[in-house]
C-alpha positions as CSV (number, residue, x, y, z in Angstrom):
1,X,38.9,-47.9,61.0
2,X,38.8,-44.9,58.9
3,X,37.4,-44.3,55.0
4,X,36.9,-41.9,52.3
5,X,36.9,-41.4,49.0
6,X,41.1,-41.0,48.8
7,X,41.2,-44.0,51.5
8,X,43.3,-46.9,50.5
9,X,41.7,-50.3,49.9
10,X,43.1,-51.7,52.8
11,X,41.1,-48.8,55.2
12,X,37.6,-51.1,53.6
13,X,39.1,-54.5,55.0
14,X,38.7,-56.1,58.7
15,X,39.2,-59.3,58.9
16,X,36.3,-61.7,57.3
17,X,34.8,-59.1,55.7
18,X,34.2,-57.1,51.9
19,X,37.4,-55.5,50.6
20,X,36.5,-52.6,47.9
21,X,39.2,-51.7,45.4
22,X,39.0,-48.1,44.5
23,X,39.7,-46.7,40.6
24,X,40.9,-42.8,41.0
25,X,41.1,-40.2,37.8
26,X,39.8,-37.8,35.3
27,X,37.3,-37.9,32.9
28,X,37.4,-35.3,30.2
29,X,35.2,-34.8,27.2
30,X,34.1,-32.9,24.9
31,X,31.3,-32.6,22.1
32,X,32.8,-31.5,18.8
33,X,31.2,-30.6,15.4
34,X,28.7,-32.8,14.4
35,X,28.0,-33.7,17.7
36,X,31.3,-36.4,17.9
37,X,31.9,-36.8,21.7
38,X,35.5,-37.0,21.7
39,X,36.6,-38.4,25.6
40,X,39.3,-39.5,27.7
41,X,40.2,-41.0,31.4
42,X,43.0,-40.7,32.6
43,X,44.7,-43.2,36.0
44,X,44.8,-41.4,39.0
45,X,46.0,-44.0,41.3
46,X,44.0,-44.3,45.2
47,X,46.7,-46.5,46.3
48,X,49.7,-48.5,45.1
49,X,47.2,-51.9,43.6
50,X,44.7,-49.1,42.7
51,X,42.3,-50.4,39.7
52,X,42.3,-48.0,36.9
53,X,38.7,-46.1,35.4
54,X,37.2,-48.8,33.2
55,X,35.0,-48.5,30.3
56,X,31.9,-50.1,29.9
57,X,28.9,-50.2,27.1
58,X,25.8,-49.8,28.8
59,X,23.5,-49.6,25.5
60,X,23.6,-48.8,22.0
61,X,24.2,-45.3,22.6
62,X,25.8,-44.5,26.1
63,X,28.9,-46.0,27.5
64,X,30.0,-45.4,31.1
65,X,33.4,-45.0,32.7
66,X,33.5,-46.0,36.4
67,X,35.3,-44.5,39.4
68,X,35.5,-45.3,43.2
69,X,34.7,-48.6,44.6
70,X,34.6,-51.1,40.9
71,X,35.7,-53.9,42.2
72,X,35.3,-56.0,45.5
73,X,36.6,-59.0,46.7
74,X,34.3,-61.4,48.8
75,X,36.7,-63.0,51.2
76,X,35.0,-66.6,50.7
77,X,35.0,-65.9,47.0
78,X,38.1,-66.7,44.9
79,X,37.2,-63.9,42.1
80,X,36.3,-60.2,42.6
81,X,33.1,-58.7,41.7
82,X,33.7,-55.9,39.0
83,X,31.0,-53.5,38.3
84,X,31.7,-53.6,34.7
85,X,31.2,-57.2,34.2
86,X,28.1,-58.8,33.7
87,X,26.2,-55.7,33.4
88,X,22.8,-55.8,32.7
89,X,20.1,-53.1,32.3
90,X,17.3,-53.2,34.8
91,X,14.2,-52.6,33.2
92,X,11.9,-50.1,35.0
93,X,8.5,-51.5,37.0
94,X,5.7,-49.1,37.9
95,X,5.0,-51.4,40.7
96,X,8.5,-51.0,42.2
97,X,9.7,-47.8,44.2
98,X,13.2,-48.2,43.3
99,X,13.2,-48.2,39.6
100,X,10.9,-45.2,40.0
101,X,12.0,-42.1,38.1
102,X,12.6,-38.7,40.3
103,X,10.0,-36.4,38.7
104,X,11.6,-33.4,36.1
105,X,14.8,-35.0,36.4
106,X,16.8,-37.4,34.7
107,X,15.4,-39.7,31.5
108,X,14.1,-43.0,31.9
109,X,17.4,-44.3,30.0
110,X,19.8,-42.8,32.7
111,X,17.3,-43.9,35.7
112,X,17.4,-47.7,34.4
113,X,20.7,-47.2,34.3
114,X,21.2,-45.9,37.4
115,X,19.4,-48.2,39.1
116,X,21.4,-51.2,37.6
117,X,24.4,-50.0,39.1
118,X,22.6,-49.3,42.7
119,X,21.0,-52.9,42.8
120,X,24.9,-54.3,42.0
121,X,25.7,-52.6,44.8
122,X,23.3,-53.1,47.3
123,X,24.5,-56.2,48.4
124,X,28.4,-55.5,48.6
125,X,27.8,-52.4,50.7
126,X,25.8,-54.2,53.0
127,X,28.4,-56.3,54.1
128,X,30.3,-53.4,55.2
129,X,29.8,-53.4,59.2
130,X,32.2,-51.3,60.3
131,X,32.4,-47.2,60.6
132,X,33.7,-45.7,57.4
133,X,35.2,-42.4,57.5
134,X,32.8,-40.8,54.8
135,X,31.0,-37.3,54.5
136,X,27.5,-36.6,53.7
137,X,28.4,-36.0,50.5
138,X,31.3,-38.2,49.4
139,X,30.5,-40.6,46.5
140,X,31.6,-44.4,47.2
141,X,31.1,-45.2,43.3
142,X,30.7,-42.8,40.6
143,X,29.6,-43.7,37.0
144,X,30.2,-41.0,34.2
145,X,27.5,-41.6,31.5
146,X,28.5,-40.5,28.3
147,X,26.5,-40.6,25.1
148,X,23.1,-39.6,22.9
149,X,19.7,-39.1,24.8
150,X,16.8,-40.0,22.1
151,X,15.8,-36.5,20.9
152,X,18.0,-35.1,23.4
153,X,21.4,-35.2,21.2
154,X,24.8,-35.5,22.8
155,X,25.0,-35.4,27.2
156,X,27.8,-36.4,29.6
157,X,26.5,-37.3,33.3
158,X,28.3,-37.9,36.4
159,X,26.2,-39.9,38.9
160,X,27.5,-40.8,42.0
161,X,26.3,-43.1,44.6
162,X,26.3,-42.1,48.7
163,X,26.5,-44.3,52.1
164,X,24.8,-43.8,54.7
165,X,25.5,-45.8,58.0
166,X,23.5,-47.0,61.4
167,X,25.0,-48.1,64.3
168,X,22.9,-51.5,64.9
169,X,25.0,-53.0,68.2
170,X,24.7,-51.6,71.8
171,X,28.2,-52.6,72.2
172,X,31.1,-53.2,70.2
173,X,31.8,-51.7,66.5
174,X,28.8,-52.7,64.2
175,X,27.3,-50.6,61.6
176,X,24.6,-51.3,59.2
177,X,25.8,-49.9,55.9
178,X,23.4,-49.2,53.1
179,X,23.8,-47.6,49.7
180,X,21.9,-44.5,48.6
181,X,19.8,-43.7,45.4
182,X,22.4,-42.2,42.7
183,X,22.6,-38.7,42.1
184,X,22.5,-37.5,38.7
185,X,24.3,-34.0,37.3
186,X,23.7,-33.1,34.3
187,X,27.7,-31.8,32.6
188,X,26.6,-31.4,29.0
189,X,24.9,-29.9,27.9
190,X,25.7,-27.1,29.8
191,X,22.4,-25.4,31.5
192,X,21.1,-21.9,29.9
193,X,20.9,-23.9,26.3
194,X,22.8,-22.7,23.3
195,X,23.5,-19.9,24.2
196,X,25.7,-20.9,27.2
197,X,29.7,-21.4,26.8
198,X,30.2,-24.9,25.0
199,X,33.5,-25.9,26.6
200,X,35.1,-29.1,27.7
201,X,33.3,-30.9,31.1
202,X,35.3,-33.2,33.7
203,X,34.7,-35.5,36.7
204,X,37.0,-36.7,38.9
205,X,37.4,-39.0,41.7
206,X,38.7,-38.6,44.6
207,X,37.1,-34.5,44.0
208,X,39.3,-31.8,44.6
209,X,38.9,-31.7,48.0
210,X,39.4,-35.2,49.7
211,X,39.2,-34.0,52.9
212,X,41.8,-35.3,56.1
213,X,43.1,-38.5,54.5
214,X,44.5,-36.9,51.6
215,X,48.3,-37.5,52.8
216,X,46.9,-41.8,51.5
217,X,46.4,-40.9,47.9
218,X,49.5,-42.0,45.9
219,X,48.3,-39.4,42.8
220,X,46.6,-36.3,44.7
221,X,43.7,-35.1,42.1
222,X,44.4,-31.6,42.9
223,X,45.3,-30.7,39.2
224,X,44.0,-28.0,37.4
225,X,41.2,-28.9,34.5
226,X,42.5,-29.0,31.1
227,X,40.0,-25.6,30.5
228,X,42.0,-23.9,33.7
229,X,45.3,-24.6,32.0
230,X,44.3,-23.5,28.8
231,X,43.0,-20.1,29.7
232,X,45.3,-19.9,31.7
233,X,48.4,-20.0,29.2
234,X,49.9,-23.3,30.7
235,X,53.8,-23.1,28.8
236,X,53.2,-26.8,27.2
237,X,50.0,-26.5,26.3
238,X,51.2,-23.2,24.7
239,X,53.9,-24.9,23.0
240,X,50.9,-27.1,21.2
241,X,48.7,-24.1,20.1
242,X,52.0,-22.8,18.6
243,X,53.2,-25.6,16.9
244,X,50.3,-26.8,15.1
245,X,47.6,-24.1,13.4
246,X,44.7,-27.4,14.0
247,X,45.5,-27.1,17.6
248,X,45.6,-23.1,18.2
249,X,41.8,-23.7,16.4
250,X,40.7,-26.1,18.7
251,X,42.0,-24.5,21.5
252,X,40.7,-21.1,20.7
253,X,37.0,-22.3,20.6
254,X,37.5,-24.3,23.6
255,X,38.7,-21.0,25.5
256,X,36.1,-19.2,23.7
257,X,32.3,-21.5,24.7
258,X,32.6,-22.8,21.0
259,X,34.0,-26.4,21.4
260,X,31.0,-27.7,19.5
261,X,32.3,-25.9,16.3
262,X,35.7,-27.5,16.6
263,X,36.7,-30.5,14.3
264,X,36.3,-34.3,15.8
265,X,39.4,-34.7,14.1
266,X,41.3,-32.0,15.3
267,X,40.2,-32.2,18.9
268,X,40.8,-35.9,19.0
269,X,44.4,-35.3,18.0
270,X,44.7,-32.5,20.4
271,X,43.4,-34.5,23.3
272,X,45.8,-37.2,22.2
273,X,48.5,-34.4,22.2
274,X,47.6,-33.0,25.5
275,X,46.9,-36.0,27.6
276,X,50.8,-37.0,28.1
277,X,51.3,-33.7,29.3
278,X,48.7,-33.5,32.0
279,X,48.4,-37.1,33.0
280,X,51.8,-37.2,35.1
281,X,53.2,-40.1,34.0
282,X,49.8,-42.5,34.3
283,X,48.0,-44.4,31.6
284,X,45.0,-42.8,29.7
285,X,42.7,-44.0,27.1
286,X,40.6,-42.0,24.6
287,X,38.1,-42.7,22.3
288,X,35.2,-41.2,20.6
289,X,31.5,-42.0,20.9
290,X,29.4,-40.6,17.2
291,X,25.3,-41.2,17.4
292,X,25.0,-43.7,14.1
293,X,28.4,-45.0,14.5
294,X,29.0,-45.9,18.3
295,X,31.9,-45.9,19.5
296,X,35.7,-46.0,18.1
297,X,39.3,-46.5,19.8
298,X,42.0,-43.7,19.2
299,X,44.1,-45.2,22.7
300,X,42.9,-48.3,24.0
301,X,43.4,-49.3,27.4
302,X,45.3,-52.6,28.4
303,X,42.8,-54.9,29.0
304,X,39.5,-55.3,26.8
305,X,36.3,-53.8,27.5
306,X,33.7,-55.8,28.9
307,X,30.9,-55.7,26.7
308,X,27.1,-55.4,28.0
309,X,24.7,-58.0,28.0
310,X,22.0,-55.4,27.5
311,X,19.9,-57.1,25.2
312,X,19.0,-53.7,23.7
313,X,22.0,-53.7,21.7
314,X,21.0,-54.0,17.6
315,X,22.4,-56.4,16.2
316,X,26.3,-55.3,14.5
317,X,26.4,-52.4,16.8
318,X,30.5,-51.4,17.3
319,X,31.7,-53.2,19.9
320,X,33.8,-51.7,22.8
321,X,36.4,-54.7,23.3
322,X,40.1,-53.6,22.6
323,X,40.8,-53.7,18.1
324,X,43.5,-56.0,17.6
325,X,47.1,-54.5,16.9
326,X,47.3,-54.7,12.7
């Protein structure tokens, strides 16, 4: 029985036991003038049920869009179990290793967070008993954190969550599977401070390289980023930059390190001109997330977004769930 990060959902099922549903894409974002995150995700199918990236609050100020293994199904259970439902911050106890921060690293915030996600896990991935095709370093979930750090301004995080396995039987096929501590990497700001290139940042999953099971992925993430095909002259990309003076501005501080000086405005309409023309035919949604505002719609995905029961949340905070059509 084989698995990675490109395997199918069907590679995760014996019979009797956990099947995991994997969500494939992009995520691309960028942090515009007055620090306005504008962001997208875009469906990059696993397999043909695939479950699409999913958006979900995870407090006031950061929301989350989730890749790999979302959703499970418990075969004795008549619903799945999706990460982005009933999510709840874990609050952080001195007197417990796990919730315990890695020193210099990330902030308390994105550790609490972190941690919510790994204990939600825990208990799927252990039901996993058989030998899964994964290396070292391939993510089975990955969470992309985007949002505002308290007196840390605007920061995009991918943190992805590892296996690691133990053969427990001196005969037959039995593994003891057991999900790592997340790692966190830091995509905005970029590192060498303001004086580094301000650009656009993306995550993917599968990555680029998804190793010997690649001919299983319906939608191969081997595209180009959207800064790649922009310096790189892409024809219908061109076509944007010459057809609207907005978009040649946008794009030119993107290709330049100066995305921060770009208008919200302007790079939420080229994003929402772009997207079509790099997603391949698959669904996208994009939105943008502002400090004192939260978080606003410009495509919605197709089904609502489940809202977190972080009790954090001040009251009449924006909500994430899908704006009725006028």
């Amino acid at each position: 029985m084989l698995l990675s990060p490109v395997a199918a959902a069907q590679s995760l099922q014996r019979e009797d036991e956990i099947v995991a549903s994997l969500a494939g894409g992009r995520v691309i974002a960028q942090v515009a003038k007055d620090n306005v995150i504008v962001f997208a995700a875009i469906n990059q199918p696993v397999e043909q049920n695939s479950v699409p990236p999913r958006l979900l609050q995870l407090d006031a100020t950061h929301v989350g869009v989730l890749l790999g293994a979302s959703e499970w199904q418990i075969p004795s259970a008549p619903d799945s179990v999706r990460l982005d439902r009933n999510y709840q911050s874990i609050p952080q106890s001195p007197n417990n290793q796990h919730y315990s921060p890695y020193p210099g690293q990330e902030a308390p915030d994105l550790e609490t967070i972190g941690i919510a996600f790994l204990e939600k896990l825990r208990p799927l991935v252990a039901q996993l008993h058989h030998k899964l095709d994964f290396r070292p370093d391939d993510a089975l979930f990955e969470l992309v954190i985007i949002g505002f750090g308290p007196d840390y301004g605007p920061e995009v995080w991918q943190v992805e969550y590892r296996i690691e396995q133990q053969q427990v039987a001196a005969r037959g096929e039995y593994w003891q599977t057991r999900i790592l501590r997340p790692r966190f990497t830091q995509l905005y700001p970029p590192e060498g401070g303001k004086k580094a290139p301000h650009t656009l940042v993306e995550a993917r999953y599968p990555p680029e390289d998804p190793g010997v099971l690649a001919s299983r992925v319906v939608t191969q993430n081997t595209e180009p980023p959207l800064i790649a095909l922009i310096q790189a002259g892409d024809p219908a990309l061109t076509r944007l930059r010459s057809g609207d003076p907005k978009f040649a501005k946008v794009m030119d501080a993107i290709d330049h390190g100066q995305a921060q000086k770009a208008s919200a405005t302007d790079s939420a309409d080229f994003l929402r001109a772009a997207l079509p023309l790099i997603a391949g035919g698959n669904k996208f949604f994009l939105g943008t997330m502002e400090e004192q505002h939260g978080f606003d719609w410009i495509v919605p995905p197709d089904e609502p977004v489940e809202k977190t029961d972080d009790k954090s949340r001040p009251p009449g905070a924006p909500s994430l769930r899908k704006k009725p059509t006028p």
